[in-house]
GUMARPA-407590 format. One record per residue (C-alpha): residue in three letters; residue number from 1; x, y, z. Coordinates in steps of 0.5 Angstrom, whole numbers, plus 2048, in hexadecimal, padded with zeros to 3 digits. Last residue first. Example, Ala and Ser with C-alpha at 12.3 -4.5 7.8 and 13.67 -1.06 7.14 Angstrom:
# residues 2
['ser',2,[81B,7FE,80E]]
['ala',1,[819,7F7,810]]
# end
This chain:
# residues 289
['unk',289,[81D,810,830]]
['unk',288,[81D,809,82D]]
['unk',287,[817,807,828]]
['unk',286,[81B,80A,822]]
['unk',285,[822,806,825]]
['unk',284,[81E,800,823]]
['unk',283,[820,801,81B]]
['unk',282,[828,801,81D]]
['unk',281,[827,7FA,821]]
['unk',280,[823,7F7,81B]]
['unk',279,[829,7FA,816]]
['unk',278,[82E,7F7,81B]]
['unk',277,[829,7F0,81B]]
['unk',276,[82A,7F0,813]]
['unk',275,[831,7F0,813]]
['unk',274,[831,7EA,818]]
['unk',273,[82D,7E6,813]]
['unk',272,[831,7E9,80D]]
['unk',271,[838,7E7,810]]
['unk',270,[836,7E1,813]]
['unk',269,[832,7DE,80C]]
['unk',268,[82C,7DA,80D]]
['unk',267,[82C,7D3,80A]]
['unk',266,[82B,7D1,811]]
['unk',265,[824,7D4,811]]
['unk',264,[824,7D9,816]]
['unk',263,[822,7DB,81D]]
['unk',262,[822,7E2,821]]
['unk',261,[822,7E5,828]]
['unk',260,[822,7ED,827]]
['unk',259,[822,7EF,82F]]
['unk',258,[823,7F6,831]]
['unk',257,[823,7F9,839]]
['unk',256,[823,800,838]]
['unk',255,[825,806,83C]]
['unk',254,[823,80D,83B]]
['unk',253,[828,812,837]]
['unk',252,[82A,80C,833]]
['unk',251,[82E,807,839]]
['unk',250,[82C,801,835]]
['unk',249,[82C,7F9,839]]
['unk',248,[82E,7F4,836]]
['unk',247,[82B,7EE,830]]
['unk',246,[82D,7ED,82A]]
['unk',245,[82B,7E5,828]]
['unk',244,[82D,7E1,821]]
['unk',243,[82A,7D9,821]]
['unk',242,[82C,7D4,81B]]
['unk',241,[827,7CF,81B]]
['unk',240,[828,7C8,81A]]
['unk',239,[824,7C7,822]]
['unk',238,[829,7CC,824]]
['unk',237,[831,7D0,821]]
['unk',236,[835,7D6,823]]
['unk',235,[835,7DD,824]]
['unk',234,[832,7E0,82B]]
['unk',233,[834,7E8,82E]]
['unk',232,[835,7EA,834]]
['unk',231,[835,7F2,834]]
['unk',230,[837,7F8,838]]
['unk',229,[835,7FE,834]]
['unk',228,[837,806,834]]
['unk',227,[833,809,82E]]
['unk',226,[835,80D,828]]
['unk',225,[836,806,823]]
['unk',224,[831,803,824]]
['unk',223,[830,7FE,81E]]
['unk',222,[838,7FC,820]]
['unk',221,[838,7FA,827]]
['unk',220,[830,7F8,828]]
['unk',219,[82F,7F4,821]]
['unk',218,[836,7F0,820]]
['unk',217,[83D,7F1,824]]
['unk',216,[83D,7EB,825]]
['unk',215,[842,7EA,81F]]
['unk',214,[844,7E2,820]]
['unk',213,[84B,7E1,822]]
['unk',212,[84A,7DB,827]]
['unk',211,[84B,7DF,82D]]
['unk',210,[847,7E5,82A]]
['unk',209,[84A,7E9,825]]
['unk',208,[847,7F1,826]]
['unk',207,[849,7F2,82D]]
['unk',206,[843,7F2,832]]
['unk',205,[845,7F6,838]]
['unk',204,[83E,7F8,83A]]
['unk',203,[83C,7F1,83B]]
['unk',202,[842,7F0,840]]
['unk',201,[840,7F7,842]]
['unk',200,[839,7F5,843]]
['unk',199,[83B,7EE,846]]
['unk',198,[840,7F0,84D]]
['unk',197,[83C,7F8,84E]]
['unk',196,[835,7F4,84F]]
['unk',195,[839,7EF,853]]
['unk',194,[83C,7F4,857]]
['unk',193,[835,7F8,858]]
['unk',192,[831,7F2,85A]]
['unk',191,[82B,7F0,855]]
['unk',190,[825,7F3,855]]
['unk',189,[823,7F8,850]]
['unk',188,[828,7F8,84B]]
['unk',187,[82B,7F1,84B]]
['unk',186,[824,7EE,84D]]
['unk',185,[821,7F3,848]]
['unk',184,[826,7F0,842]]
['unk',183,[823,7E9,844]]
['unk',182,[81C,7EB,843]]
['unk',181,[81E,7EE,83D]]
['unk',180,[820,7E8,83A]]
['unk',179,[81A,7E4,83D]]
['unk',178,[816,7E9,838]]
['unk',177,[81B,7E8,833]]
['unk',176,[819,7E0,834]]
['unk',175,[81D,7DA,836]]
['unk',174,[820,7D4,833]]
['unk',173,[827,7D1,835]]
['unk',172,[829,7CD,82F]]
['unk',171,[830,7D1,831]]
['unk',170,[830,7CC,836]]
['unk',169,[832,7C6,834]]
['unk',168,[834,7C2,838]]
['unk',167,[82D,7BF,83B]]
['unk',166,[82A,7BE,834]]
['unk',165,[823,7C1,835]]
['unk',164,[825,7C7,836]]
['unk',163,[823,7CA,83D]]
['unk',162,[81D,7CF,83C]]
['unk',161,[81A,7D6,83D]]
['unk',160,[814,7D9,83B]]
['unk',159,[811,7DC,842]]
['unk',158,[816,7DD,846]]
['unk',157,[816,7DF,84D]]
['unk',156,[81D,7E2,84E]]
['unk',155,[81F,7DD,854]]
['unk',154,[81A,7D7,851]]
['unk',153,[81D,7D8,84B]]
['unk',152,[824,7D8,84D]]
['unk',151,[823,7D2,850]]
['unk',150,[821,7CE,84B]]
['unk',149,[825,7D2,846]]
['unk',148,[82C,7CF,84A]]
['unk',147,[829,7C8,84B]]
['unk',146,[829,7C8,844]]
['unk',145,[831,7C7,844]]
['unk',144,[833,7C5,84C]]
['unk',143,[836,7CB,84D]]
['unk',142,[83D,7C8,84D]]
['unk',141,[83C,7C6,846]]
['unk',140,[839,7CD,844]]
['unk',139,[83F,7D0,846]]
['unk',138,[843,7CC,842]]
['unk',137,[83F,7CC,83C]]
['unk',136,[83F,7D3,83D]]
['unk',135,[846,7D4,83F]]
['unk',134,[847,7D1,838]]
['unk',133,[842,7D4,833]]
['unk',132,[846,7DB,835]]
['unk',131,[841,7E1,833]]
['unk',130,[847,7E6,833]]
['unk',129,[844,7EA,838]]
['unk',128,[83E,7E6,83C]]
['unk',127,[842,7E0,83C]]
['unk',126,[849,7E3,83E]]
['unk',125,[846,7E8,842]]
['unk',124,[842,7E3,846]]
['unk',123,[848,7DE,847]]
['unk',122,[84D,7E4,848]]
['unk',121,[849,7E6,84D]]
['unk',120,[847,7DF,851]]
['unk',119,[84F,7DD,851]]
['unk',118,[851,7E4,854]]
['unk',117,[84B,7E3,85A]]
['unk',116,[845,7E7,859]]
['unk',115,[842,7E4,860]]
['unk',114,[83E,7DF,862]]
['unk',113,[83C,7DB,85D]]
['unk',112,[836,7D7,85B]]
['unk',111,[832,7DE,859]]
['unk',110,[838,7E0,855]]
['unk',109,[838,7D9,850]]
['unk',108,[831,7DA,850]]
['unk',107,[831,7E0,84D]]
['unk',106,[837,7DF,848]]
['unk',105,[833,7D9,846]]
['unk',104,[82D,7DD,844]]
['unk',103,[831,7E2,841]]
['unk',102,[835,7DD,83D]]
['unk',101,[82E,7DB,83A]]
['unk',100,[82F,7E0,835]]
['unk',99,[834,7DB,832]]
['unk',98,[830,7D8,82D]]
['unk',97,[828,7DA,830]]
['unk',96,[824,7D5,82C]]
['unk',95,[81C,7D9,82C]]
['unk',94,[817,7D9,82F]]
['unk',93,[811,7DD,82D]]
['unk',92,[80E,7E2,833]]
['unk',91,[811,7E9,830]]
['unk',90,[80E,7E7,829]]
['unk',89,[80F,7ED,828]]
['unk',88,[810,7F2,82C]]
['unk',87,[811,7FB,82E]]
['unk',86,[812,800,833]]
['unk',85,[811,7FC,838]]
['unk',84,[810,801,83E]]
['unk',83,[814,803,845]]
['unk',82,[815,80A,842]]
['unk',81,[81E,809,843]]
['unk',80,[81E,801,842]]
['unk',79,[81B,802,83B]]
['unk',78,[819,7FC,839]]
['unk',77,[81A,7FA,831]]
['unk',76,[818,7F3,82F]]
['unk',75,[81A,7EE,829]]
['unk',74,[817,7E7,826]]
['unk',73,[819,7E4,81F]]
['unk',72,[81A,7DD,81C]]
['unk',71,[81C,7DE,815]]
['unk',70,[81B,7D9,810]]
['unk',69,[822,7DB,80C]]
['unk',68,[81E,7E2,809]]
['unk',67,[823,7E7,80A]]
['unk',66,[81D,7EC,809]]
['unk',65,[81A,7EA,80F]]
['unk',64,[81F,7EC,813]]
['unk',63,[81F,7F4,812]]
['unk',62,[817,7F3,810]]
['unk',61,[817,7F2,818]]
['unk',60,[81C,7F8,81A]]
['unk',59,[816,7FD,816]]
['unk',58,[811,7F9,818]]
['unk',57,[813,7FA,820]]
['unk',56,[816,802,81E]]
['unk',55,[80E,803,81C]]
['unk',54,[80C,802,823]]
['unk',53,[806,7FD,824]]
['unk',52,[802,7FD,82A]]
['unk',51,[803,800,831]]
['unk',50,[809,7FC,834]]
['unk',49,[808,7F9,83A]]
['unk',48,[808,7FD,841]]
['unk',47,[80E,7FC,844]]
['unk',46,[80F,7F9,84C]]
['unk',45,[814,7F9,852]]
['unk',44,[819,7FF,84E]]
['unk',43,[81E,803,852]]
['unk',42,[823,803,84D]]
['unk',41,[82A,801,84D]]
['unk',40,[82F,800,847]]
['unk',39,[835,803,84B]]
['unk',38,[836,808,844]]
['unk',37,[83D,80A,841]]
['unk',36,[843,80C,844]]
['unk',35,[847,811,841]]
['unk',34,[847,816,847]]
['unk',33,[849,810,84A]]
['unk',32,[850,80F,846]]
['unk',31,[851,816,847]]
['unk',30,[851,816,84E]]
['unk',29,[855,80F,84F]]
['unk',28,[85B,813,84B]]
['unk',27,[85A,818,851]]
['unk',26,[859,815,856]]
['unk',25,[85F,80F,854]]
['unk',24,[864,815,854]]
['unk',23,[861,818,85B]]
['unk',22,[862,810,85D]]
['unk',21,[867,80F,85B]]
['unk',20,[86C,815,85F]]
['unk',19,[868,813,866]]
['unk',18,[86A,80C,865]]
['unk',17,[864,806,863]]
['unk',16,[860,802,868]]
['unk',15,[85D,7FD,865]]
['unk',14,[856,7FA,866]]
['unk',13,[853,7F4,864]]
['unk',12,[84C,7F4,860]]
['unk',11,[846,7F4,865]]
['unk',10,[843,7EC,867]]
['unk',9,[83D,7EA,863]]
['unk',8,[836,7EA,868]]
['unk',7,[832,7E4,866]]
['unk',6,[82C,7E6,861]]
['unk',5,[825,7E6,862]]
['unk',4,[820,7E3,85E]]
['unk',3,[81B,7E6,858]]
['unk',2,[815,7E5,854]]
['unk',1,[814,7EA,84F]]
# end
């Protein structure tokens, strides 16, 4: 994975705070970090592939495939702990993201920026968290639209990732689960500590309706239910093709990075595609420890 240096962002505002506040904010601040869920970080340069087939991987592709609808299927599972890829299938297929390729927009927005202004935060977790089309569309537009994945992939080195061929629409992004994962290594591995903080508490602050009151609480959320997660998730339309992707980071004893990235007919229905990838999401957890 191919990286470039990231400029140095300006540290949070400080406020000076009286004696008496600041021993109830001590305490109340106490318990909120007791409850604070993971950094997300790991040490990992390189992942060993993965070792044959998993019987968790034929078990969440029989998930998907019993909906029959034409699917269009690739998944990964690496484990950012082990530093090994844990399974794939079809890791190298592209694929349309919806709106999973707000982390690329997210991305590059950050590297154009200087510091986590109040604007750049409430853009990025009003994208990553609700999946706001809006700011997307707005973000992609000052970016320079597919200019944003052409410079992404050359930062991060991507092998399987391409612009829409419409330049507006950016849902028709096409990139593979390996390239997913890729960039939630960048976001785990190399990213500046801020910015790692700014997108996975957005991803992790997920609510069930996103922006446009789709339940994107599909696959990753509710087919792991025990596990601490920070998902981007993707719904939508590409090519006459209706396009479903749970994608995130899974806090689960070790930390993964789990890419289902999916495609179908455009007669399929969306509550039986999106229960098949929380049936898919629940079969991979056999493969992670």
């Amino acid at each position: 994975m191919v990286t470039q240096p990231l400029r140095k962002r300006r540290g949070r505002k400080k406020w000076v705070v009286p004696t008496g506040l600041a021993i109830v904010l001590v305490a109340v601040l106490g318990v909120v970090i007791g409850r604070s869920g993971p950094d997300w970080s790991t040490d990992c340069t390189q992942f060993t592939p993965a070792a044959g087939a998993v019987p968790a991987l034929e078990k969440a592709r029989q998930e998907l495939l019993g909906v029959g609808h034409d699917p269009v299927l690739s998944m990964e599972v690496v484990d950012l702990d082990t530093c090994a890829t844990a399974l794939s299938w079809k890791g190298d297929l592209a694929q349309p993201t919806a709106s999973v390729v707000k982390l690329l927009i997210a991305l590059d927005l950050l590297q154009r920026t200087s510091s986590n202004s109040g604007s750049v935060e409430n853009d990025v977790t009003a994208m990553l968290a609700r999946s706001d089309d809006g700011v997307a569309s707005r973000l992609w537009q000052s970016g320079g639209g597919p200019a944003i994945v052409t410079r992404q992939v050359k930062a991060l080195g991507l092998r399987n990732t391409r612009p829409p061929a419409a330049a507006g629409q950016w849902g028709s992004t096409a990139m593979s689960a390996a390239d997913v994962s890729a960039v939630y290594r960048h976001i785990a591995g190399v990213l500046g500590a801020e910015d790692r903080e700014l997108l996975t508490s957005a991803m992790a602050e997920a609510p069930r309706a996103a922006a446009d009151g789709f339940d994107q609480h599909f696959g990753i959320p509710s087919g792991m239910p025990d596990a601490t997660w920070a998902v981007k998730q993707g719904w939508g339309s590409s090519d006459g093709r209706r396009v479903l992707n749970s994608t995130g980071l899974v806090e689960l004893g070790d930390t993964y990075v789990v890419t289902l990235l999916s495609s179908w007919s455009q007669d399929v229905d969306w509550a039986a595609a999106s229960a098949s990838l929380t049936k898919a999401a629940h079969a991979l957890l056999d493969a992670m420890h």
